[in-house]
Structures are given as structure tokens and as C-alpha cells.
N, C-alpha and C positions, 0 to 999 in steps of 0.2 A: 550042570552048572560049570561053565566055563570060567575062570578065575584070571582076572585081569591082572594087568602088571600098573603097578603105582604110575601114576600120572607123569611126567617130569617134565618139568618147568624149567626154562633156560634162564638165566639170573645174568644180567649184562649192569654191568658198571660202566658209564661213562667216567673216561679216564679224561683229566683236564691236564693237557698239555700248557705247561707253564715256562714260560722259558729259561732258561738255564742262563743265571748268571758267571758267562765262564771267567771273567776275571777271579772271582769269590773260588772257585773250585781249581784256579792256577794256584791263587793264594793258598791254599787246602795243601796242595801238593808240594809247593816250596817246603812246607814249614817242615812237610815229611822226608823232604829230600836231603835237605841242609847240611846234613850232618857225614853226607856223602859225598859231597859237591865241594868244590873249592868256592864258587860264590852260585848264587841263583836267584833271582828279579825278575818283577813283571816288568814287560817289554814296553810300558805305558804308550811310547808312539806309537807302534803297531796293531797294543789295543785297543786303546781309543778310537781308529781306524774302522774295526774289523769288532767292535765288541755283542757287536748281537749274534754274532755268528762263530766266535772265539775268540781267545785270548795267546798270548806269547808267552813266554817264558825266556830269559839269558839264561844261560848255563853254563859254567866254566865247567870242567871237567877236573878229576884229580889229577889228569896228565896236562890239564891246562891246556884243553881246546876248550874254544869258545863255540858256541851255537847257538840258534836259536830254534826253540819249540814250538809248534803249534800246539794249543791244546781246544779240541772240539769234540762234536759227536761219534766223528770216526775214530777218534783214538786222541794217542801222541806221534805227531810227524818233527823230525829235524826240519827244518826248512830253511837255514841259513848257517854258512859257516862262518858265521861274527855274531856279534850282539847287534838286536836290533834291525835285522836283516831277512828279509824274507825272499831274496833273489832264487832261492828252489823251488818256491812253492809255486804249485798249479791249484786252480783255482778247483777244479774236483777229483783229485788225486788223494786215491786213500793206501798207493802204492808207499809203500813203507813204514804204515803207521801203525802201533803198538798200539795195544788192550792198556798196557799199565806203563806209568814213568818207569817202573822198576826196568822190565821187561828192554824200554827204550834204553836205559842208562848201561844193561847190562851189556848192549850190544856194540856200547860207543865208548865203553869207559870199562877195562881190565880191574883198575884199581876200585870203582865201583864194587864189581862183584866181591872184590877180600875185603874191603870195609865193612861192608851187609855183612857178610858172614862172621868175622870178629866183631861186629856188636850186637847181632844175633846168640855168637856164643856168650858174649859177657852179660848178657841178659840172661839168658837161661843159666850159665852158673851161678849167677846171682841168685837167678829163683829158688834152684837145688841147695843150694847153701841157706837159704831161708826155711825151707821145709824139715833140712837137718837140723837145724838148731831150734826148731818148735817141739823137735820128736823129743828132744832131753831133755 
């Protein structure tokens, strides 16, 4: 008697590609940025423009450049060095564009990276200081 192997069935989900509201996911990312950023605002002319396929972002920096973000499928690309301004961007260029805002902000903005990290640290001593005062 020869002993078969269990049968196996390939299980496919159709995935439903829904489109991505990227204005809603700039707004996402402002709210996260804010606090890093000297100002940051959706690019409303740019996205009005361009909104099925992505959205803008202004962003002052804390040394106080201006720029402008694409935010889309490929990532986050600069694409203008003003608000409002898309004069770098090519139309399928995913050359320069970042996985995450963080990622982008770290590479254009010094004072970015010591901000993150001094309220990185004041979150975590705050947490450890919470922990110690449960333990007494």
C-alpha cells in the first residue's frame, strides 16, 4: 500500500485594488511630521491637478528650506525647491524617492534627525519614569 500525500489546494484571494486616496495619506503624514518641521501643508494646487495619482506636500524645514514633496506609490520624492512647485519632477522618475517621510526629512534636514531623537528620548523617559512610579 502505497501512502499518498494530502491533497493541496491552492487558496487564491482576489485582492481588490482600491485606489488610494493620496491626499488623506499626505494629511496622515503631516500630522506625523509637524512637530519636526517648521510648517508643512497640502500643496492643494498641485493636488487638485495630479490627485488620482498623488498628492504634494510644502515643507519648511527647521533650517528653513522650503520644498516641495511628492507623495505616491513610489515613495516620497522632493520635487520642488519652493512651495507649490513641482519644476524637478519627471513624470516617471522614482530616482530619489524615499520608503518613508522620516527617511526623506532625515536626508534634507540635520535638525530633523536631533528633534526625532530628543522627543524619541522624552517619550521614553517619560515612559520609564511611569513604570518606576507603579513599581512603589
Amino acid at each position: 500500500m502505497t501512502e499518498e500525500s494530502p491533497s493541496t489546494s491552492t487558496v487564491t484571494s482576489e485582492v481588490s485594488e482600491s485606489p488610494t486616496n493620496w491626499k488623506e495619506e499626505a494629511l496622515e503624514v503631516a500630522k506625523d511630521i509637524y512637530s519636526c518641521v517648521t510648517l508643512v501643508n497640502i500643496s492643494e494646487e498641485l493636488t487638485t491637478q495630479n490627485q488620482t495619482t498623488a498628492a504634494y506636500l510644502n515643507i519648511q524645514t527647521l533650517e528653513n528650506t522650503a520644498v516641495t514633496v511628492r507623495v505616491n506609490s513610489a515613495g516620497f520624492t522632493v520635487v520642488g525647491n519652493s512651495f507649490d512647485n513641482n519644476i524637478l519632477e519627471t513624470s516617471n522618475s522614482t530616482a530619489g524617492s524615499f520608503e518613508t517621510p522620516y527617511s526623506l526629512l532625515h536626508s534634507i534636514s540635520p535638525q530633523y534627525s536631533e528633534t526625532f531623537a530628543a522627543q524619541l528620548h522624552h517619550k521614553l523617559s517619560t515612559l520609564v519614569e511611569k513604570e518606576k512610579s507603579k513599581k512603589k
